[in-house]
DRENDOSE-914761 format. One record per residue: x, y, z of N, C-alpha, C in turn. Coordinates in steps of 0.2 Angstrom, whole numbers, plus 2048, in hexadecimal, padded with zeros to 3 digits. Example, Ala and Ser with C-alpha at 12.3 -4.5 7.8 and 13.67 -1.06 7.14 Angstrom:
% DRENDOSE-914761
8427E482783E7EA8278427F08278407F58238447FB824840800827
% end
This chain:
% DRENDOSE-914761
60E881AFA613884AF560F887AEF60B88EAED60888FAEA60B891AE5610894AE5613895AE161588FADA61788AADC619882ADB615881AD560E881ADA60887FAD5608880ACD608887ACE60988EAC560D887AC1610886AC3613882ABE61787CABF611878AC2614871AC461386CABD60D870AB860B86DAB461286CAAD61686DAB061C870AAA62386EAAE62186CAB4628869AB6629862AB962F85DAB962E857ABC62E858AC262C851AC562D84FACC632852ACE639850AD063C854AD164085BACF63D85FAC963D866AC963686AACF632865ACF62C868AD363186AADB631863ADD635863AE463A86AAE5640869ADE64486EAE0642875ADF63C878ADA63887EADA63687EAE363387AAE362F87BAEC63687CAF163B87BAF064087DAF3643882AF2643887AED64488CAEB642890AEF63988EAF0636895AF3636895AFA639892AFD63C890B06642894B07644893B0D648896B1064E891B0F654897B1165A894B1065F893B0A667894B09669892B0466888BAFE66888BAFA667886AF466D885AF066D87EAF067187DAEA66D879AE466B87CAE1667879ADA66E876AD466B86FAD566F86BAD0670864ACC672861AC866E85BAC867285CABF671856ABD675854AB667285AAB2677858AAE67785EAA466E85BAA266B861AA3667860A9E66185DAA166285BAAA65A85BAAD657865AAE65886AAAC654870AAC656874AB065B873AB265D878AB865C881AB765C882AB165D88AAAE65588AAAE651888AAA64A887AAA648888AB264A883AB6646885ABB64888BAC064E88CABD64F893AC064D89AABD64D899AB764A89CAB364089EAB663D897AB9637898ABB63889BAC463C89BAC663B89DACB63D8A5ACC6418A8AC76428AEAC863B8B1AC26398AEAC26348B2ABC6308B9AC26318BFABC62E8C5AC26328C5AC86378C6ACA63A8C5ACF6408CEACE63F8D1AD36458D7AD06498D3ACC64F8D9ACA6568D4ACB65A8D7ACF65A8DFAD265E8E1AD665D8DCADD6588D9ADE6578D6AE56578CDAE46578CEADF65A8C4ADC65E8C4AD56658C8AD66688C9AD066D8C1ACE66D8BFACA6718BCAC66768BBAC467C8B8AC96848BAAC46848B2AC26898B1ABF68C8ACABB6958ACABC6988A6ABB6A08A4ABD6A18A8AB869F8A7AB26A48ABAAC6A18AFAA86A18B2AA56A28B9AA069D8B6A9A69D8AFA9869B8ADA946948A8A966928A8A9C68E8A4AA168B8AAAA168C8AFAA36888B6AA56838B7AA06878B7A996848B8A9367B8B6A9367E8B0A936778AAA936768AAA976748AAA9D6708AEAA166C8B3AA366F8B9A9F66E8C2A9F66E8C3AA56748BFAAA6768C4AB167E8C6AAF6818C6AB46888C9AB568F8C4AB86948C7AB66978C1AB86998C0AC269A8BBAC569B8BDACD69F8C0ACD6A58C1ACC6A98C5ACD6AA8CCACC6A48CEAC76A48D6AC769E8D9ACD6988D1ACF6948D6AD26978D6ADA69D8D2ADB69F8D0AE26A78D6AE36A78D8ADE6AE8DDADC6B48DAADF6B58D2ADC6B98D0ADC6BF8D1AD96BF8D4AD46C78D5ACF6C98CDACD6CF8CBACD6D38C8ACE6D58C4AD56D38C8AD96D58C5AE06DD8C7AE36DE8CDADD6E68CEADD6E68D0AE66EE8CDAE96EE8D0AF16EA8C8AF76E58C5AF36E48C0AF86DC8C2AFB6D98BFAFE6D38BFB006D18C7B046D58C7B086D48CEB0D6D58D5B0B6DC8D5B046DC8DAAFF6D58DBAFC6D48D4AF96CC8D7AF36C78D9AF96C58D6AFE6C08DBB016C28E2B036C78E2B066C98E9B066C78F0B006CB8EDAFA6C68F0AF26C18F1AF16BC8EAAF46B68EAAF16B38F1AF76B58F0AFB6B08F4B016B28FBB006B68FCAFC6B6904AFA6B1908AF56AF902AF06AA903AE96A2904AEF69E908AEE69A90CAF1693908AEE695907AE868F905AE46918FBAE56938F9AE56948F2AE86928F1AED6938F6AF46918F3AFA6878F5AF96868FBAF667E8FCAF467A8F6AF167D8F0AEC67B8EDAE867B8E7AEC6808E7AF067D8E0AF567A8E3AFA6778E8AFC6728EAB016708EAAFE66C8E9AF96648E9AF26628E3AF66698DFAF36668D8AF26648D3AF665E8CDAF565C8CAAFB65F8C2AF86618C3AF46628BCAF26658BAAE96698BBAEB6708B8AE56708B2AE266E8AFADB6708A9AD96738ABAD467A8A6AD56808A4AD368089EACF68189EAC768289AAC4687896AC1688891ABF68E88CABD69488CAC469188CAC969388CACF69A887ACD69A880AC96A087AACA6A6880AC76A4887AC66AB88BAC16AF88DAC86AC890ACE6AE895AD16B3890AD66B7893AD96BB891ADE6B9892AE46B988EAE96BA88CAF06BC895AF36C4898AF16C589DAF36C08A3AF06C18A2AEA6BC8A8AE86B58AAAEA6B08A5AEC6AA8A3AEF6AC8A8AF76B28A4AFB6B28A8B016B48AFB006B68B3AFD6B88BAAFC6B28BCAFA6AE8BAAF46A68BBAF46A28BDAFC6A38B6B0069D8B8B076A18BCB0A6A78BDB0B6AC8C3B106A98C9B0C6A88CBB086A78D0B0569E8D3B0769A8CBB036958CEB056948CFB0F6978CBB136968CDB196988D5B1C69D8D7B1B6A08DEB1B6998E4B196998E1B116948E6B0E68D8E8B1368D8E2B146838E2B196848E1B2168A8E3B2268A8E4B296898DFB2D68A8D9B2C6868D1B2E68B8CCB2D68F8CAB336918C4B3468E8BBB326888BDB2E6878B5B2C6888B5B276888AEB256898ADB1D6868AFB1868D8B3B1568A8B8B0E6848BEB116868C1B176848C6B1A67E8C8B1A6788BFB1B6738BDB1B66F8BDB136748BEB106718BFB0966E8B7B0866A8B4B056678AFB0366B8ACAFB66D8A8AFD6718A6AF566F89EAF366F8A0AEA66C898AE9672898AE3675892AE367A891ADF67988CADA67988CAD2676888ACF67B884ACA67C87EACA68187AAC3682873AC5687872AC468B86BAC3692868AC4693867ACA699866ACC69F860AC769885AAC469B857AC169C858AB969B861AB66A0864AB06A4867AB36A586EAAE6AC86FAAF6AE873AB86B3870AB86B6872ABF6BD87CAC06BA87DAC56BD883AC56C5884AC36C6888AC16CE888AC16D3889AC56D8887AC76DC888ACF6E1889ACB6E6892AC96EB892AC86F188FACE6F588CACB6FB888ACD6FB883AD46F4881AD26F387CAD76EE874AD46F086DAD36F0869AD16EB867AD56E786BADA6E3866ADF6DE86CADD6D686AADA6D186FAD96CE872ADE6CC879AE06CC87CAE66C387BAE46C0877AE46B8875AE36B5879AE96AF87DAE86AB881AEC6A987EAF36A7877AEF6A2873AF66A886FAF96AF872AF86B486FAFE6B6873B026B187BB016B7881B066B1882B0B6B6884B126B0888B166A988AB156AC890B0E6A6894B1269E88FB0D6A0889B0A69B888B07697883B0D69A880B1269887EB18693882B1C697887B1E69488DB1F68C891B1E68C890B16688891B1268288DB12682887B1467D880B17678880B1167A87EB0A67787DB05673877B0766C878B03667874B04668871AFC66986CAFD66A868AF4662867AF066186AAEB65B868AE765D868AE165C85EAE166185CADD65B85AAD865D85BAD165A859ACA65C852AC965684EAC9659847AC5656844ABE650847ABD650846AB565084AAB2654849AAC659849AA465284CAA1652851A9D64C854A9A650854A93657854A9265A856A8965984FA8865984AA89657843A86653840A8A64F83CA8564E834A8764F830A8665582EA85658828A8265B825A8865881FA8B65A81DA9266281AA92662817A8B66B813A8C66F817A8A66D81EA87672824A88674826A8D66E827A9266F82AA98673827A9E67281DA9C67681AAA167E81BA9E67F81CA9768681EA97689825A9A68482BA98685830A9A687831AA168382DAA668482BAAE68B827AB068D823AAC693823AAC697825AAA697828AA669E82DAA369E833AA7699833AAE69683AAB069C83AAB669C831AB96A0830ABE6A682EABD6A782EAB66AF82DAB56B1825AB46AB822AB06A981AAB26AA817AAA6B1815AAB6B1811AA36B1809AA36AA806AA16A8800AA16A67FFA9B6A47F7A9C6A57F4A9569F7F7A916997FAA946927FCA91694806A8D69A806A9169C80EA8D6A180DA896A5809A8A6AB806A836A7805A7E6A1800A7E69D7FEA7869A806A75697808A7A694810A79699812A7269D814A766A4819A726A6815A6C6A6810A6D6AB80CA676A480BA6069E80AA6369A80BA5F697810A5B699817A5F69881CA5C6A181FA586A281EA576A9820A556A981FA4E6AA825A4B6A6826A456AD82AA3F6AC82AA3A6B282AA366B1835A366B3838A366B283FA376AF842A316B383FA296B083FA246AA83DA216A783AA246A0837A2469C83BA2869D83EA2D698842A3269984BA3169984BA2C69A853A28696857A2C68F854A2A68A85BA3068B85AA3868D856A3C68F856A4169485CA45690860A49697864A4A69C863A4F6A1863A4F6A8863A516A8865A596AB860A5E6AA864A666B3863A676B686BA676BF869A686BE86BA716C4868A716C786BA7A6C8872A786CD872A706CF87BA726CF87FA6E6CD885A6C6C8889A696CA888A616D2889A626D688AA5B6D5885A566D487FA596D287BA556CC87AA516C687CA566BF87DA556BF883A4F6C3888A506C388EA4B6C388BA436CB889A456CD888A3D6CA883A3B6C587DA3E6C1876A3A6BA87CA386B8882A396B4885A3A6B5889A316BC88BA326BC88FA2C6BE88BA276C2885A276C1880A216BC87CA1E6B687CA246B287AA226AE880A1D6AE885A1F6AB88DA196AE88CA136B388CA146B888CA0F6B6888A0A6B2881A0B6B187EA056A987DA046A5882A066A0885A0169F88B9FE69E8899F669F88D9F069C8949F269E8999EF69B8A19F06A18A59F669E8AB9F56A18AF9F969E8B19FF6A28B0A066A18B1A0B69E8B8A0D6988B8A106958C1A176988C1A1A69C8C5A1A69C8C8A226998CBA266978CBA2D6948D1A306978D0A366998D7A3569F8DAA3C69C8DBA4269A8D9A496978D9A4E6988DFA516938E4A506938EBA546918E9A5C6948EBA5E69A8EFA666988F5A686938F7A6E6938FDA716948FBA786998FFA7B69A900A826A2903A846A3903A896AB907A886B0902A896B7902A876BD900A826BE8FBA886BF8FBA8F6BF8F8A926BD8F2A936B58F4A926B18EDA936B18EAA8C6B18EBA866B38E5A7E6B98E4A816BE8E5A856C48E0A846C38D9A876C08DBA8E6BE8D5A906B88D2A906B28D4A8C6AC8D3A8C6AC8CFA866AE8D1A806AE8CCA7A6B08C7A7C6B48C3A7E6B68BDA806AF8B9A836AA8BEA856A68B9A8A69F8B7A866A18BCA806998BBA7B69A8B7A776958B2A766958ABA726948ADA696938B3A686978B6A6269D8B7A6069F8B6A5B6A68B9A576A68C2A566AB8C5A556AB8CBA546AB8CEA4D6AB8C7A476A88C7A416A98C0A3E69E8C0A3E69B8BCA3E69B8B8A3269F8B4A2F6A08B4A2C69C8AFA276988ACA236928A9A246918A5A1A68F8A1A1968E8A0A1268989CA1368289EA0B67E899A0D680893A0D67E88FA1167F888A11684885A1568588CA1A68A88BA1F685887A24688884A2A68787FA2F686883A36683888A3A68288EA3D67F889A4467E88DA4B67E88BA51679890A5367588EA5666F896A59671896A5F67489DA6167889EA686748A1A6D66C8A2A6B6678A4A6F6618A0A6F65D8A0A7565889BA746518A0A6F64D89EA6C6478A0A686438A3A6D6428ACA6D6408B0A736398AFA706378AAA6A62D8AAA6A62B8A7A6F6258A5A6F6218A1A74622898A7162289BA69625893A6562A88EA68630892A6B636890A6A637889A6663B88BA6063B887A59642885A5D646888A6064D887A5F65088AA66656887A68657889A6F66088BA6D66288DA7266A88EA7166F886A6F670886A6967587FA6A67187DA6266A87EA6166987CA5B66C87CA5366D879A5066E879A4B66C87AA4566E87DA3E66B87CA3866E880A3266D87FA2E670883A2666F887A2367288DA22670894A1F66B892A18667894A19665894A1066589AA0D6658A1A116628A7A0D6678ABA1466A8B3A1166D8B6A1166B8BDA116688C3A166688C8A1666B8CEA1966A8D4A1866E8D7A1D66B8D5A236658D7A236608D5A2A65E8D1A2C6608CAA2865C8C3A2D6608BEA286608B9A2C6648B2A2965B8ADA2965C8AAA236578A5A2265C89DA2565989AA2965D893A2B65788EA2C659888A28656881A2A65887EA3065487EA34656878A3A657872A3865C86EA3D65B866A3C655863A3E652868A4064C864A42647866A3A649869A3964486AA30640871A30640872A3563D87CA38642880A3363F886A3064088AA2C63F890A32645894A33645898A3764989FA336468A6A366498ACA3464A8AFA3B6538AFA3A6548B2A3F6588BAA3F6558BDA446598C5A426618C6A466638CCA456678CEA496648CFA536688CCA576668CFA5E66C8D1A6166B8D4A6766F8D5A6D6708D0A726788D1A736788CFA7967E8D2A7B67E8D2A8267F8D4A886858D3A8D6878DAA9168D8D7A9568B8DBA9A6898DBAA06888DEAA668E8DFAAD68F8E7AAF6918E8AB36908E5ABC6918E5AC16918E4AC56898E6AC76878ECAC66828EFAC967B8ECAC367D8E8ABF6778E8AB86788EAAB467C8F0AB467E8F4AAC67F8F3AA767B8F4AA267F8F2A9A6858F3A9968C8F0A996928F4A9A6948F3A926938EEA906948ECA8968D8E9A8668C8EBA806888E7A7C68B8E7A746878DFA7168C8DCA6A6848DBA676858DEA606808DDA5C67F8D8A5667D8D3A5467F8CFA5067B8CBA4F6798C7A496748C0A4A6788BCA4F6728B8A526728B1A566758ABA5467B8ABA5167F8A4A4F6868A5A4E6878A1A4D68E89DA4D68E897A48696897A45697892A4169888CA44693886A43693880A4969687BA4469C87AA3E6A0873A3E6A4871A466A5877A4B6A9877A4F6A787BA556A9879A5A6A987CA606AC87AA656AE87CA6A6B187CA726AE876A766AE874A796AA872A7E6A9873A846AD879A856AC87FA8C6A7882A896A6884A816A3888A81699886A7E69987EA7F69487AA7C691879A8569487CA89693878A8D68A87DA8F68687AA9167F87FA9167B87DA8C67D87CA8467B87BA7F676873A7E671874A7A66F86DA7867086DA71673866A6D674863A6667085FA6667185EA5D66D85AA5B66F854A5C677854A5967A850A58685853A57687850A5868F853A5769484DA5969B850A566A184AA546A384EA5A6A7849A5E6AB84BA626B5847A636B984DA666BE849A676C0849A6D6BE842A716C0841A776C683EA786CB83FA766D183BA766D883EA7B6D6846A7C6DD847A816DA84DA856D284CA886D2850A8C6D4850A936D2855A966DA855A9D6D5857AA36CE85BAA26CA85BAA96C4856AAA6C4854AB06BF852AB26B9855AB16B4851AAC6AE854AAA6AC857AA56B2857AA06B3859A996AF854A966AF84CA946AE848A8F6A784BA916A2849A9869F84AA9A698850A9869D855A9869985CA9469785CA8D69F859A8A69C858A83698851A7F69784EA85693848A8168A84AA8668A84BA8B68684EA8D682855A88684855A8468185CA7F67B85BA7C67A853A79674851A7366F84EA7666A84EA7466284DA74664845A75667840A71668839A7266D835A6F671831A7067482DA6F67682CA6867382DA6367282CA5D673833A5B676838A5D67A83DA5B680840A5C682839A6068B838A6368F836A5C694839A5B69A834A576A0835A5B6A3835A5A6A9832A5E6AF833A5A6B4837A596BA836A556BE833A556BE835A5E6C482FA626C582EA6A6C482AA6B6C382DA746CA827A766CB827A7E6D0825A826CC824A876CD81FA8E6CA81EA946CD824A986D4827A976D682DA996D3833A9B6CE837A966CB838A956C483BA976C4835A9A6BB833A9D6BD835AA26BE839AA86BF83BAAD6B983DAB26BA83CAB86B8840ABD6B8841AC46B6846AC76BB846ACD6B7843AD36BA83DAD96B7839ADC6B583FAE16B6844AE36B3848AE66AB849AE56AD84BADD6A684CADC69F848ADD6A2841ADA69E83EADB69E83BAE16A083CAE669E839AEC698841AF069A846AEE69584DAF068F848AEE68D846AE8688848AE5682841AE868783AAE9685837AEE68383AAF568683EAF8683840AFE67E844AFC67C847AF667684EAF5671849AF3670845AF066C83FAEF66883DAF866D83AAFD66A838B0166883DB0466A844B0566984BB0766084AB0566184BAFF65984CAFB654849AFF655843B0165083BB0564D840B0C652843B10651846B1564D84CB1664D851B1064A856B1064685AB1364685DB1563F85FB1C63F866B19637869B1763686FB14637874B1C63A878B1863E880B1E635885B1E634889B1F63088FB1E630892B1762B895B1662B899B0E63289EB106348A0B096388A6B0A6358AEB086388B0B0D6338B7B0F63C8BFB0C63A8BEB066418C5B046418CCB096488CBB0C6468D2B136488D9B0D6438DBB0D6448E2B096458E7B0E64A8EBB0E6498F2B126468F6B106428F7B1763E8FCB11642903B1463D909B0F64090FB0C640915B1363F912B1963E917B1E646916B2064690EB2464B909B2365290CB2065190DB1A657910B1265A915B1865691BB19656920B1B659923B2265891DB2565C91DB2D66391DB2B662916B2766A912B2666F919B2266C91DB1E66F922B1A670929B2166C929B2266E92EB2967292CB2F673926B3067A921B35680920B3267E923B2A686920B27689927B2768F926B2569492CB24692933B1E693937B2168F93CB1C69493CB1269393DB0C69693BB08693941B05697946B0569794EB0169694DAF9699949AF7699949AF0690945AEE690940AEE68893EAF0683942AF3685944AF667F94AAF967D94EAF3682951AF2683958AEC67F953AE668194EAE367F94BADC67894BADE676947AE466F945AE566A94DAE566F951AEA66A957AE766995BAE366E95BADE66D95BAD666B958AD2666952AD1665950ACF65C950AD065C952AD6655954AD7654959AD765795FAD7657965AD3655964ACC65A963AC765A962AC265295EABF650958AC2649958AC0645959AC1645960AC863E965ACA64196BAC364496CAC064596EABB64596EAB3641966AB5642962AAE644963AA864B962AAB650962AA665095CAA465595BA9C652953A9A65994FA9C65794AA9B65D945A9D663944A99664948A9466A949A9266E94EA9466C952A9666D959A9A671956AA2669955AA466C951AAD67294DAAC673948AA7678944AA767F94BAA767E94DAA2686953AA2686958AA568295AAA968295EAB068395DAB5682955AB6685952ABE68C94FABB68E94EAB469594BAB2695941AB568E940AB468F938AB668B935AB068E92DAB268A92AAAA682927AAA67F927AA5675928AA6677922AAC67991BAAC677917AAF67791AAB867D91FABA680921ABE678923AC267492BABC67392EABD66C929AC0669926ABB662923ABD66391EAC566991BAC566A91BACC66591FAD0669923AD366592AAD565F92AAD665B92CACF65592DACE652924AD365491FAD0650919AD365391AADA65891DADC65691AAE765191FAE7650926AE464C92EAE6645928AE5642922AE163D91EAE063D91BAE6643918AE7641913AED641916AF664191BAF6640921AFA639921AF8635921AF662F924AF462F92AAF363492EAF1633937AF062E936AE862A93AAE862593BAE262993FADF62993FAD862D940AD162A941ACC629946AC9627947AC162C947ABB62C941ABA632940AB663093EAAA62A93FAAC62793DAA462C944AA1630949AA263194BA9B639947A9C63C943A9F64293FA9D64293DA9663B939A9563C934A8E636938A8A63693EA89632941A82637942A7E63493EA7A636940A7163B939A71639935A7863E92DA7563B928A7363F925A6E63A921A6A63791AA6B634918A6B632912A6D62D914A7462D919A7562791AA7D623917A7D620916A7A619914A7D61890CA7C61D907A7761F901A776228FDA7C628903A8062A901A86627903A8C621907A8D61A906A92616901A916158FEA8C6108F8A8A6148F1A8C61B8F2A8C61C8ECA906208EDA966218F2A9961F8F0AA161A8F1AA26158F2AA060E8F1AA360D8ECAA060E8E7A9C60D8DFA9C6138DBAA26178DEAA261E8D8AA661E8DCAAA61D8E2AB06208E6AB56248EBAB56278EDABA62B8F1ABC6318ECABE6308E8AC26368E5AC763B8E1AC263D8E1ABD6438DCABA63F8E0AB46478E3AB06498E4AAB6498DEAA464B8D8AA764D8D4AA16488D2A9F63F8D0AA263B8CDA9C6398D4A9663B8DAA9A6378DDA9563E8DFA8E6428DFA936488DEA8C6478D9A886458D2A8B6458CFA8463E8CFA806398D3A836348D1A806338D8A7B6378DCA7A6388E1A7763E8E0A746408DAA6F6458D6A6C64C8D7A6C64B8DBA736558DDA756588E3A706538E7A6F6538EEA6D6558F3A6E6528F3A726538F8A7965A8F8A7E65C8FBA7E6638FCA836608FCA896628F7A8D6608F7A96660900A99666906A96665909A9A65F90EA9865C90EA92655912A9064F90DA91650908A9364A903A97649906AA0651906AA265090AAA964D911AAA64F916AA564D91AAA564491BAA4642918AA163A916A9F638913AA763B90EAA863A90BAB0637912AB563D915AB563B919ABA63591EAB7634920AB262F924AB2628921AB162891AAB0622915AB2620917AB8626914ABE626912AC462391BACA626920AC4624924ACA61C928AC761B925AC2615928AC260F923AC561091EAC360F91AAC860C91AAD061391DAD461291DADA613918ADC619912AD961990DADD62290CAE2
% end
C-alpha cells in the first residue's frame, strides 16, 4: 500500500486500515462516530484526483457546500422523484449531459449517506445502469459512501417507518466493504466519550443521568455559550436579542449573489450564510469555513468576538485566544456537471448565540447550551452533544430520557460492521478504467447521429482556427461559457491539438492562475480554487485549464 505510507504519519491505526482500503477494489462504506475523521481522510484520499472521474455529491444543498461538490440529486437528475422510480429514470436518460458525466466517471463518493433514502439510492443505480450501458451495480461505477447512520436519519414523506439506505436492495447489491472509524480525534475526554457512546445507542443509564444533570446549567450564567435549537426560528430570534443588547449600531453586509434566479431560490437555503450578514463589535460570530492556511488557527464551528469592523475584513478573538483577520470569501453551489450555478459572497461567519442542530451538524465547538427536552429523531441529542472538544463544554438547559433516541436498527448494523472489520481480507489495488480517446471515438461513431451537436462542435472549432475570442464564440454558438468549454475539453480529451492562448489575453490574473496549476495540476479544479483564495470563478479557472492543457499536449 504505497500510497498509505505518504501519510501514515498523520493518521490513526484505524484511519491507516480504512485509507489502505480506500485504494482496493470494490465499494466502500467509510464510517464511524462524529469526529473520528472521516472528511480528513477523505479529503487525503481524493488529494489530486480529477473530479470529473471521482466527483463528490452530498444529500443536501448544504453538505455540498462544505464539501465543494454537488448535491446527489442534481448529479443523478433526480428531481423530486415526481412519477416513481421508472418515471425519474425515464427524465434523467433524456438530459445528454447526465448520461456524459456518468461515462466520465469512475468512482462517485456520496456524502452524509444516513440523509438519503433506500428509494432514492435505488433510482440513483437504475439511472447510473441505463446511463453506462452495464447491468451491474451502479453500472460498474465504483462507489464509496461516507457518514453515519447513528445522526440524522433520512426523511420518509408519510411514512413512520425510516426508508434507511442499508435496508434496501440495491444497497445489498452494492456489497459495501465497511471501513469503520473507531477513534474520536474532536476529544479526549474518555468519560465524555463513554457518555457520548451511550447516548449514541440510545442508552440512558445511571452514568449519563449524572452526566446531564451534572451539566445542567442555569441559561443566564452560560451567556457565551452558544445556543443548539431543534428549530431555526428559535435559533434566529435568541440570535437577534442577543445583538440587540450590545451598545452601538449594527453592519450590515448584504451577501452578494451571482448566478441565475432559478438557482438563489433554491441555493440560498443550502449556504451556511445569511443573505445579510448583520454584526456588532463584540458580537459572538461562528467561522463557517475551515482556515484555507497551512496554520489552520480555526476550523468550521469555531468561535470568537468581533473586536474590529471593516468594510474588508472583520478583526475576531478566538476562544482559544488567536487573534485572527478574516476577509470576505466565496462559496459555492454546483450544478450536476460541476458548474458554478450560484455563488454567495460574504465574510465567513455567523451569529453563534444560536444555531440549528441540523445545521451544527459537521461543526466542531468549543463549548454550547443545549436544549434536549423535546426532540423527536433518532440521533438528534446525539449530533448536538457530539459537537465539542470535551465534556466540560456541555450545558444542558433541559433534557428528557425521551429524547435520547436511537434506532435499534442502527445499532445492530453497526454491531455487524465491527465484526465485518475482524474479517477483512485485502481485495487487489484499484485500477480507474479510463476510456481512452480512440475508445470515446467508436462509442461516438455507434451512437446515433445528433445534428445539432455535430453543427456546435464544428463551430466551435472553426471559430478557434479563427481565433476569435471567447466572448464572441460564446454569442455565436448561442450557449453559456460553461456549455461552450464543454466542447473545447472533449476536442482536449480527443487529443486534437488546439491553439487556444488568444482565449484568455487581456484576462486578468493569467499568469497567477498558470502558477498555480503548475503547482497543484491540471486534474481537479478545487485545490487551485482554493489556493487562489476562491477569487476566481470556476468558469475562468476552466477556461485557463484548457489552455494550459493544450499547450501542454496533455
Amino acid at each position: 500500500m504505497p500510497s498509505a505510507t505518504l501519510t501514515s504519519s498523520r493518521l490513526t491505526p484505524c484511519q491507516e486500515k480504512a485509507f489502505e482500503m480506500l485504494q482496493r477494489e470494490g465499494n466502500i462504506f467509510l464510517t464511524g462516530a462524529a469526529g473520528t475523521g472521516k472528511s480528513y481522510l477523505l479529503e487525503q484520499y481524493l488529494a489530486r484526483k480529477p473530479t470529473e472521474e471521482f466527483p463528490i455529491v452530498a444529500s443536501t444543498g448544504a453538505a455540498a457546500v462544505i464539501v465543494g461538490g454537488r448535491t446527489f440529486h442534481s448529479f443523478f437528475g433526480l428531481g423530486i422523484l415526481e412519477g416513481g422510480i421508472e418515471a425519474t429514470v425515464q427524465r434523467a436518460m433524456r438530459s445528454r449531459r447526465l448520461i456524459l458525466r456518468l461515462q466520465r466517471a469512475c468512482c462517485v463518493i456520496i456524502d452524509e449517506i444516513s440523509m438519503l433514502s433506500g428509494t432514492t439510492l435505488l433510482a440513483a443505480d437504475r439511472i447510473a445502469r441505463r446511463a453506462r450501458h452495464c447491468d451491474q451495480p451502479w453500472g460498474g461505477l465504483r462507489i464509496i459512501v461516507v457518514g453515519d447512520f447513528a445522526q440524522l436519519p433520512p426523511v420518509t414523506p408519510g411514512s413512520e417507518q425510516k426508508d434507511w439506505a442499508f435496508l434496501h436492495g440495491v444497497w445489498q447489491e452494492s456489497a459495501f466493504q465497511p471501513a469503520l472509524l473507531s477513534t474520536v480525534m474532536r476529544t479526549q475526554d474518555t468519560d465524555f466519550l463513554d457518555v457520548l457512546n451511550f447516548i449514541r445507542g440510545g442508552i440512558v443509564n445511571d452514568q449519563v443521568r449524572q452526566f446531564l444533570n451534572d451539566h445542567t446549567a442555569d441559561a443566564l450564567e452560560q451567556a457565551d455559550a452558544p445556543r443548539l435549537y431543534p428549530h431555526r426560528s428559535k435559533a434566529d430570534a435568541y440570535n437577534e436579542l442577543q445583538l440587540a443588547t450590545i451598545p452601538g449600531s449594527p453592519r450590515a453586509f448584504p451577501t452578494k449573489y451571482e448566478g441565475d434566479e432559478r438557482a438563489m431560490l433554491s441555493g440560498k437555503r443550502s449556504l451556511p450564510i445569511p443573505e445579510v450578514l448583520t454584526l456588532k463589535v463584540g458580537a459572538l460570530v461562528m467561522l463557517r469555513k475551515n482556515d484555507p492556511s497551512e496554520e489552520r488557527r480555526y476550523v468550521n464551528g469555531s468561535l470568537g468576538y468581533v473586536q474590529a469592523i471593516t468594510e474588508d475584513s472583520l478583526h475576531i478573538r478566538l476562544h482559544s485566544g488567536d487573534g485572527i483577520e478574516v476577509e470576505r470569501t466565496t462559496f459555492t453551489c454546483l450544478d450536476g456537471d460541476g458548474n458554478v450555478v450560484l455563488a454567495a459572497y460574504n465574510f465567513p461567519v455567523t451569529l453563534a448565540w444560536a444555531t440549528t442542530i441540523h445545521k451544527a451538524q459537521g461543526a466542531t465547538m468549543d463549548c454550547m447550551m443545549v436544549d434536549l427536552a423535546s426532540l423527536w429523531e433518532p440521533g438528534q441529542a446525539y449530533v448536538a452533544l457530539s459537537r465539542v472538544r470535551s465534556g466540560a463544554g456541555v450545558f444542558v438547559e433541559r433534557w428528557s430520557a425521551s429524547s435520547i433516541r436511537a434506532e435499534p436498527l442502527v445499532t445492530e448494523l453497526y454491531d455487524t460492521l465491527a465484526a465485518e472489520m475482524k474479517t477483512y481480507v485485502p481485495r487487489p489495488l484499484y485500477q480507474p478504467v479510463i476510456v481512452a480517446p480512440e475508445q470515446k471515438e467508436k462509442k461516438k461513431r455507434e451512437a446515433p447521429t445528433h445534428g445539432v451537436k455535430q453543427w456546435r462542435a464544428g463551430k466551435i472549432r472553426e471559430l478557434i482556427t479563427r481565433q476569435v475570442s471567447f466572448e464572441e464564440m460564446v454569442a455565436a454558438c448561442g450557449l453559456k461559457p460553461d456549455r461552450v468549454l464543454l466542447y473545447i475539453e472533449e476536442f482536449l480529451e480527443q487529443g486534437k491539438a488546439l491553439s487556444l492562448g488568444h482565449l484568455i489575453e487581456g484576462l486578468p490574473d493569467v499568469d497567477t492562475m498558470r502558477s498555480a496549476f503548475e503547482e497543484h495540476g491540471t486534474l481537479r479544479l478545487r485545490p487551485v480554487f482554493d489556493a487562489l483564495q476562491e477569487r476566481i470563478p470556476y468558469t475562468t479557472l476552466r477556461l485557463v485549464r484548457c489552455v494550459v492543457v493544450a499547450e501542454r499536449g496533455e
